[in-house]
ZAMI-524203 format. One line per field, with one value per residue (C-alpha): chain; x, y, z; residue in three letters. Coordinates in steps of 0.5 Angstrom, whole numbers. Each point is the difference from the previous one (the first is absolute). Example, Ala and Ser with C-alpha at 12.3 -4.5 7.8 and 13.67 -1.06 7.14 Angstrom:
% residues 2
c <- [A,A]
east <- [25,2]
north <- [-9,7]
up <- [16,-2]
r <- [ala,ser]
//
This chain:
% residues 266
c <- [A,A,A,A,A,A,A,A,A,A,A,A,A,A,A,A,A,A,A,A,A,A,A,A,A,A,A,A,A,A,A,A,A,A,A,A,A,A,A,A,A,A,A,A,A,A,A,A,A,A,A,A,A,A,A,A,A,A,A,A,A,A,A,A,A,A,A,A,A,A,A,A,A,A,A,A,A,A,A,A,A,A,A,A,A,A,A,A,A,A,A,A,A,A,A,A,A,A,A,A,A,A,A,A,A,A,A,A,A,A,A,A,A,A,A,A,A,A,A,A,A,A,A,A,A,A,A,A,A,A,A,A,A,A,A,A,A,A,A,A,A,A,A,A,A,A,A,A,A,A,A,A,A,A,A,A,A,A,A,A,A,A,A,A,A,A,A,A,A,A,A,A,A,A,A,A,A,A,A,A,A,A,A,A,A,A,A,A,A,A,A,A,A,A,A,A,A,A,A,A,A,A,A,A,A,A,A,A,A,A,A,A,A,A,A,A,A,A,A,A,A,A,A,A,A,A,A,A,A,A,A,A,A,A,A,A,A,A,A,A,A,A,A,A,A,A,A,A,A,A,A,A,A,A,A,A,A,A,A,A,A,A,A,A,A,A]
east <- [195,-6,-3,-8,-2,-7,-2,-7,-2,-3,-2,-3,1,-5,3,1,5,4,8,2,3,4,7,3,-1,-1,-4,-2,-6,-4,-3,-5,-1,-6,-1,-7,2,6,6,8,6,1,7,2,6,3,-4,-5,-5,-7,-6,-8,-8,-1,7,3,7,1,6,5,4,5,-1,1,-4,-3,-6,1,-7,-1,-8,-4,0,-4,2,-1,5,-1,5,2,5,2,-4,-7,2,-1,-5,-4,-2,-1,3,6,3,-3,3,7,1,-2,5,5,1,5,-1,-7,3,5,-6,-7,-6,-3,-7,-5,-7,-4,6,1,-7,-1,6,-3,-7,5,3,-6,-3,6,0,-8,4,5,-5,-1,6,-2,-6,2,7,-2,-4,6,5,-5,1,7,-1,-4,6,5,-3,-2,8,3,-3,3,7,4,6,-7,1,6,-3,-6,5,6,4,7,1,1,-5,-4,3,0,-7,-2,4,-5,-6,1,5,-6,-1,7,-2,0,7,3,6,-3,-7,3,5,-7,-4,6,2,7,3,-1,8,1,-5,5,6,-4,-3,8,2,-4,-3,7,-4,-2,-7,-1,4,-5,-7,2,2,-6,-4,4,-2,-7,0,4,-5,-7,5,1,-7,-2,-6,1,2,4,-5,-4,7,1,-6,1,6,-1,5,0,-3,3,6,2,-1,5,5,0,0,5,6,-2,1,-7,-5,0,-1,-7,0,4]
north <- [259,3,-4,1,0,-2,1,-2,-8,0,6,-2,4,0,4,0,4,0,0,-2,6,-4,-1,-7,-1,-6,1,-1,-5,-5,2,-3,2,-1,2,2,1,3,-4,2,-3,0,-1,-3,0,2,-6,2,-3,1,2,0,1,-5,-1,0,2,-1,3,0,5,-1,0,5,2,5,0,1,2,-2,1,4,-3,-1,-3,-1,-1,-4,2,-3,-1,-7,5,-1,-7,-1,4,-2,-7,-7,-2,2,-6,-1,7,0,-7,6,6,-4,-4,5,-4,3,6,1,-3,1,-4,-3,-2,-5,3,-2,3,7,1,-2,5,7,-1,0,5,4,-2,3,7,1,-1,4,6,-1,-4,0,-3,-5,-2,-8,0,2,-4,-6,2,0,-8,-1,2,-4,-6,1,3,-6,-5,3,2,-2,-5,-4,-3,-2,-4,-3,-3,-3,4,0,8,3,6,-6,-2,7,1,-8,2,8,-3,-6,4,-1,-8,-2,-7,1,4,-7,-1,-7,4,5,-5,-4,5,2,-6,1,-6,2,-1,4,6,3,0,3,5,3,0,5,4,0,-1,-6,-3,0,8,2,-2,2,7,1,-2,4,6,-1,-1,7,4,-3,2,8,1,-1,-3,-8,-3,-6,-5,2,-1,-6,-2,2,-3,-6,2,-4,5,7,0,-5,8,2,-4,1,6,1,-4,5,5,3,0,8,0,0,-6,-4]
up <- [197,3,5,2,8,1,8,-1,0,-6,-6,-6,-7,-6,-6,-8,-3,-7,2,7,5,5,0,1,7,5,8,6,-1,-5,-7,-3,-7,-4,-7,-2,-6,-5,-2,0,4,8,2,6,3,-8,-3,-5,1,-5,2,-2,2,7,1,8,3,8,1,7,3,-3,-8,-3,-5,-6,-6,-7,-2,-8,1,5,6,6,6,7,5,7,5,6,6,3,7,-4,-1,7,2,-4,3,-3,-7,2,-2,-7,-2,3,-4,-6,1,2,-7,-3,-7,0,1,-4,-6,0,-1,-7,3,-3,-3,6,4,-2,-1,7,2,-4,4,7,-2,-2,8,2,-4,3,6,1,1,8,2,6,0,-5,3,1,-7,-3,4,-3,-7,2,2,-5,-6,4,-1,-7,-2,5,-5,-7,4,-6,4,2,-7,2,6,-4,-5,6,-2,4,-2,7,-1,0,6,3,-1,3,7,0,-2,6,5,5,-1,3,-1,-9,2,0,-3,-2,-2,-4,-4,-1,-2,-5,-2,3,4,8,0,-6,2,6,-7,-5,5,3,-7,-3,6,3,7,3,-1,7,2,-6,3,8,-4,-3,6,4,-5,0,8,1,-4,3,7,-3,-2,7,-2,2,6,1,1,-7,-3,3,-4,-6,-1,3,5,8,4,2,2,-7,-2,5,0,-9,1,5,-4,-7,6,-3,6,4,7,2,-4,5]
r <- [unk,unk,unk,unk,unk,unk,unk,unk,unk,unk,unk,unk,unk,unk,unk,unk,unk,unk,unk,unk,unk,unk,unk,unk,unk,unk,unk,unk,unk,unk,unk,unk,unk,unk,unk,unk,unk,unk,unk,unk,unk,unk,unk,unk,unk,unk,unk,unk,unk,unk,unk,unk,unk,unk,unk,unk,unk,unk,unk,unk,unk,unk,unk,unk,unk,unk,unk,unk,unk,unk,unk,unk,unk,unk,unk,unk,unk,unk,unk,unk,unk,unk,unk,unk,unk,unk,unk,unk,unk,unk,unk,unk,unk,unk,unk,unk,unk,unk,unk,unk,unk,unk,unk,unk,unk,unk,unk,unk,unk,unk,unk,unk,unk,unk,unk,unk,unk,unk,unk,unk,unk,unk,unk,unk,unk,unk,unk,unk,unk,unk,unk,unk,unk,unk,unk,unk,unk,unk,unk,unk,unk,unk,unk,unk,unk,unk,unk,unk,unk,unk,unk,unk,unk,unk,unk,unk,unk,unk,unk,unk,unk,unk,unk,unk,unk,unk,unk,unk,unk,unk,unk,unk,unk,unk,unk,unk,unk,unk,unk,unk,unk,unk,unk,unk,unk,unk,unk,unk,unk,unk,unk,unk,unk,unk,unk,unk,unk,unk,unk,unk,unk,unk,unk,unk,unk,unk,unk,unk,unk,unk,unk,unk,unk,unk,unk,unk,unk,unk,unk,unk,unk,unk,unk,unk,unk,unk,unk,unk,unk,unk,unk,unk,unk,unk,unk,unk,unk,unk,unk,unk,unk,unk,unk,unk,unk,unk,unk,unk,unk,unk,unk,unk,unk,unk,unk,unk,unk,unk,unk,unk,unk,unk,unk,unk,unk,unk]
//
């Protein structure tokens, strides 16, 4: 399978065309794809997944994934590395909860009315854009923030939360959403929130998942921690900030035992 390598942070691609050139293929970075307008069938990851005007896909590294045009289409790509994520400065949090659902991944968004409206005109902001990145680096970055929070509201497993659902994509999705807040990382908090006895939470978890609910929080965390550390842009007291953590050498000492924090950190 053909992989695509991106070594700038972001690039942006506005273009229409009447049969897809691309092979199946996966790559280094995000993609978020807008239809401006057209119609057809996106596959990801083999699953054909149907296409219309005003719909959008956020793709990760490690989807693959090609279009079937049925009407002419235009699309505009959004692509970005996890080192634009955190360069970028503040909202980080907000847009890493997005990339990380694979649920979302692998099955679009269907938009409201008011929401799809609202997205085409960011997305217009952002094509005007495109013509001076350099100048318009922070405004592009606040229109990226913009459709996160947008798209984190129409996240399909969010259903599955607003409705109490034990399903664990819900259950998933509740831990990114809330993995910088340890105290609604509870067991006790979580099984409430689910409707699930706080005996029974720790069971259910292990069973499906095949990790313990605990092992499953410190790996995420752990995870999101050593990409900040890699970026080179935080130092250990803004991590410790974000994640509510005690102080510095809390960082450390996690760090440390996941065998993730280079030298110069220590």
């Amino acid at each position: 399978m053909k992989r695509y390598r991106q070594f700038e942070p972001v690039v942006i691609s506005d273009f229409e065309v009447t049969q897809w050139q691309h092979p199946v293929h996966n790559h280094n970075h995000y993609e978020l794809i807008y239809i401006k307008h057209g119609s057809g069938s996106h596959h990801i990851n083999e699953v054909p997944v149907a296409y219309s005007t005003g719909d959008v896909f956020l793709l990760g590294p490690e989807e693959a994934h090609y279009f079937a045009i049925a009407e002419p289409t235009r699309f505009i790509f959004l692509k970005f590395t996890d080192m634009y994520i955190h360069q970028s400065g503040s909202g980080v949090q907000d847009l890493e909860y997005l990339i990380k659902s694979r649920e979302t991944h692998l099955s679009g968004f269907r938009l409201n009315d008011h929401d799809r409206h609202t997205v085409e005109l960011i997305f217009d902001v952002i094509v005007y854009l495109k013509h001076d990145m350099l100048m318009n680096g922070q405004l592009i970055w606040m229109q990226i923030l913009m459709l996160s929070h947008i798209l984190q509201r129409n996240m399909p497993e969010l259903k599955s939360v607003a409705h109490g659902s034990k399903d664990m994509q819900a259950i998933f999705c509740y831990i990114h959403k809330h993995i910088y807040t340890p105290d609604k990382l509870k067991a006790d908090v979580i099984a409430t929130n689910f409707n699930i006895t706080g005996n029974y939470i720790g069971l259910y978890f292990k069973r499906n998942a095949g990790i313990t609910l605990r092992d499953y929080i410190r790996n995420y965390r752990n995870n999101l921690i050593r990409q900040r550390i890699d970026s080179g842009q935080y130092s250990l007291k803004q991590i410790a900030a974000d994640f509510e953590l005690t102080d510095e050498s809390h960082v450390s000492k996690l760090m440390q035992k996941a065998a993730v924090l280079p030298d110069s950190f220590l």
